[in-house]
N, C-alpha and C positions, 0 to 999 in steps of 0.2 A: 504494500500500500504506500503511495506517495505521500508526500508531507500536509498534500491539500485535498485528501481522496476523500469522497464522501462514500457511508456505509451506509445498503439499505437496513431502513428497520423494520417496516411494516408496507405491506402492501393489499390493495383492494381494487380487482380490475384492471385493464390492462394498461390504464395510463393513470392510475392514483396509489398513491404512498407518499410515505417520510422516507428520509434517511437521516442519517447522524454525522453530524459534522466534528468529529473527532478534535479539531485545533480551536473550537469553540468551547470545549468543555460540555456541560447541556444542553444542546441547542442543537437542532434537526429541522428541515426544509423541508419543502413539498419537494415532490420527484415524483418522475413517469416511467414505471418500468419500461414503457414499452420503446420510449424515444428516448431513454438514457440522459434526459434534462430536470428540470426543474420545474416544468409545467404541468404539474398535475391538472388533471382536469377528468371529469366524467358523467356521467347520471348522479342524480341526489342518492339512490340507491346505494352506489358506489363508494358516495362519499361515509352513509350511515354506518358499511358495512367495514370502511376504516376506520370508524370510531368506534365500534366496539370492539375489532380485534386492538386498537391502541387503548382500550378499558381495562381488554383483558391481559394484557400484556404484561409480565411478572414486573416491569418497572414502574407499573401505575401502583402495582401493593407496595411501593415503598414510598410515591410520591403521595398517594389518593386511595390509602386503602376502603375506604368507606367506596368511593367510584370502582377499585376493583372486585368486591363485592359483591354491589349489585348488576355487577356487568357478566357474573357467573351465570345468570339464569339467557343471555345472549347466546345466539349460536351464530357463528360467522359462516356467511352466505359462502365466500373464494369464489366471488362470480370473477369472470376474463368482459367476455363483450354486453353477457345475458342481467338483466334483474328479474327480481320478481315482480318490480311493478315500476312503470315511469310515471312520472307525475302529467296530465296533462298539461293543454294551454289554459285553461282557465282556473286551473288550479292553482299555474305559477303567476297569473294575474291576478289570481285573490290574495297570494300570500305579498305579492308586491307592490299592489296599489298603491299603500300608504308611504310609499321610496323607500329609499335605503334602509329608515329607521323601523321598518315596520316588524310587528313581533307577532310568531303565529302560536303565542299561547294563549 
């Protein structure tokens, strides 16, 4: 590994994950397996299904054990292209009507 090599950590789909930036100390980036960059990007799907494998990840019981906890009853999808469900168009217009700030709890 080079002196500026980024390691991956976690990945979900074929162009969203982190990786770990080793000369940062704790501190990881987005990354796209698929294109070997920095641009993650995917379905919401995708993104949920990286946040719970990053729940369930033994480094969250030491950061957030209460978050790695509840993230035991999650089962990670390891989708590539597929979800189990896309979000329509008017779904992602109701969740963003309100702009940037809006909250869909």
């Amino acid at each position: 590994m080079s002196e500026h090599e980024e390691v991956p950590a976690v990945q979900a789909g074929k162009r969203c994950g982190v990786q770990w930036t080793p000369w940062m100390g704790d501190w990881f980036t987005s990354w796209s397996p698929r294109n070997w960059n920095n641009d993650a990007e995917g379905p919401w799907d995708h993104w949920v299904d990286l946040a719970v494998k990053i729940l369930r990840d033994p480094m969250t019981a030491l950061v957030r054990p209460d978050a790695h906890e509840a993230a035991k009853a999650l089962v990670p999808r390891d989708f590539y292209t597929e979800t189990d469900r896309e979000l329509t168009d008017d779904e992602l217009a109701t969740r963003f009507k309100g702009g940037e700030d809006s909250d869909a709890s």
